[in-house]
Every structure is written in C-alpha cells, then in structure tokens.
C-alpha positions as CSV (number, residue, x, y, z in Angstrom):
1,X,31.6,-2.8,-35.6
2,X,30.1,0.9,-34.7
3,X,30.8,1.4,-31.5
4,X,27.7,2.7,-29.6
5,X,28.1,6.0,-27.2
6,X,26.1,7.2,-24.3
7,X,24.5,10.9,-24.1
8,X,26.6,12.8,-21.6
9,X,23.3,14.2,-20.6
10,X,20.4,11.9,-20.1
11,X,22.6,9.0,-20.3
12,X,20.7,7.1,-22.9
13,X,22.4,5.0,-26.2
14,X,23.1,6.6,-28.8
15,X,22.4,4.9,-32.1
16,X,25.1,4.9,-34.7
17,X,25.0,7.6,-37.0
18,X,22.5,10.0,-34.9
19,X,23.9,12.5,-32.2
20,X,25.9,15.9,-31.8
21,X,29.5,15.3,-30.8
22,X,30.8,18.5,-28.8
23,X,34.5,19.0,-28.2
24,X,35.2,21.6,-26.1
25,X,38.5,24.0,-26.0
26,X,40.2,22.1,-23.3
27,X,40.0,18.2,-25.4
28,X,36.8,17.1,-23.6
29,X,34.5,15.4,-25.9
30,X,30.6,15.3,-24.8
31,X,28.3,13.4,-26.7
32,X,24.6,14.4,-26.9
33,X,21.7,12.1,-28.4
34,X,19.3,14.8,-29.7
35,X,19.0,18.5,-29.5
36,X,17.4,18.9,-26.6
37,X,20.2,17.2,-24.7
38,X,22.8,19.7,-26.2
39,X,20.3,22.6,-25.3
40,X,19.9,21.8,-21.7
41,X,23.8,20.8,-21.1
42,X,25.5,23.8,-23.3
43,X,23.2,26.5,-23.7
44,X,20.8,26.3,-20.5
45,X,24.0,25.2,-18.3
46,X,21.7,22.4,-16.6
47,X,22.9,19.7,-14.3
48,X,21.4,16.5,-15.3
49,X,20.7,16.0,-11.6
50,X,18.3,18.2,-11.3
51,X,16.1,17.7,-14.2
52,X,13.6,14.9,-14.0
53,X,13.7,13.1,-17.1
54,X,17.8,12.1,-17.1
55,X,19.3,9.1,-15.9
56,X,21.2,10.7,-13.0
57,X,18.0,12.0,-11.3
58,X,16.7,8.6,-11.7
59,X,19.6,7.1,-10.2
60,X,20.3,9.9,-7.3
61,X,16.1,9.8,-6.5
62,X,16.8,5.8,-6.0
63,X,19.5,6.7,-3.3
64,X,17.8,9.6,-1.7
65,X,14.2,8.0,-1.1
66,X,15.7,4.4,-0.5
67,X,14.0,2.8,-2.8
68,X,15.0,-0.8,-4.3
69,X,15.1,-0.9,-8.2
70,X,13.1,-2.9,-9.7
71,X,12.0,-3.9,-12.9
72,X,8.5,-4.7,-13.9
73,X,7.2,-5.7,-17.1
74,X,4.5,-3.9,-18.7
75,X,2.2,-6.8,-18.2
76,X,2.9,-7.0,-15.1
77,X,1.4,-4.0,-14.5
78,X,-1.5,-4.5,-17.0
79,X,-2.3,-6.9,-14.6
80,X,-2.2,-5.1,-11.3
81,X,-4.6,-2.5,-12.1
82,X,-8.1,-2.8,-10.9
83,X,-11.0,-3.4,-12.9
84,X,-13.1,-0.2,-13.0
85,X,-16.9,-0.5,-14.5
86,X,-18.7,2.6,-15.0
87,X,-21.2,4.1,-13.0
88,X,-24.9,2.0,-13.9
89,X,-22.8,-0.2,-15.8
90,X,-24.3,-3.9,-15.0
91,X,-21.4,-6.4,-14.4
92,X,-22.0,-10.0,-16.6
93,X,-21.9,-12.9,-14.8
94,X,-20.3,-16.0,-16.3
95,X,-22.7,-18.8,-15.4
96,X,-21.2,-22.3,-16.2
97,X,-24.1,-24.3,-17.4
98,X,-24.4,-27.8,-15.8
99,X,-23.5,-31.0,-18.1
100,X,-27.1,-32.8,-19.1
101,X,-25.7,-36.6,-18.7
C-alpha cells in the first residue's frame, strides 16, 4: 500500500503520486503538496504560522482566542441561515384547506 504523506507546510494529505519532495543538505526531507506550498516555505521563507490558510494558524488561532473546535456539517449550516426575501417581495402563505366531511 502507498503510504500517504502530509505537506510540511499547510499540513494537508498528500495524494499518492502528486507532490514535491525536498531534501535538503543536512538529510531533512520536506514534503510539499503543490507549488505554492514549496514557494511560500523555500523561496518566501514563510512560517506556516503566520499565514492564514495553513493548518498551524488554524490550530495556534484555536489556542490563542480559546475557542472549542467544532465540527459542523454543511447542512447544518444551510439550515442556520435566515431566510432573507427581497425588498417588495410578498411572502406566500401556506393555507391548509379544511377537510369537506
């Protein structure tokens, strides 16, 4: 079986056969899901800390502000978003018509 490897950037999965592995002078090997990764980490000499869109900022923003982690799905939030009807829009009314016995 492939064994699967995480970005040393962003910290996603990489899929098998996809990637950049970098091995630097001293042995250490960095793996690095797309170019952008590789870009930031190696050429730009970013900490994934600081920029917004890694793992690490997700998880270090989690500690600093306190905040629980929790999951929702997305229909969950489908769900929690009011209903907004434009302005002169009429709202229908659902009228439930009596039974005739």
């Amino acid at each position: 079986m492939v064994e699967r490897r995480i970005c040393s950037f962003c910290g996603k999965e990489i899929e098998p056969g996809t990637g950049r592995m970098f091995v630097k002078k001293d042995g250490t090997v960095l793996f690095f899901c797309t170019s952008k990764c590789f870009k930031n980490s190696m050429k730009l000499k970013r900490v994934p800390r600081r920029v917004r869109w890694t793992e690490q900022y997700r998880r270090e923003k989690r500690i600093r502000t306190g905040v629980k982690e929790e999951k929702e799905n997305k229909e969950d939030k489908k769900a929690k978003k009011p209903v907004r009807k434009k302005s002169g829009e009429k709202v229908k009314k659902k009228v439930k018509k009596a039974k005739k016995e």
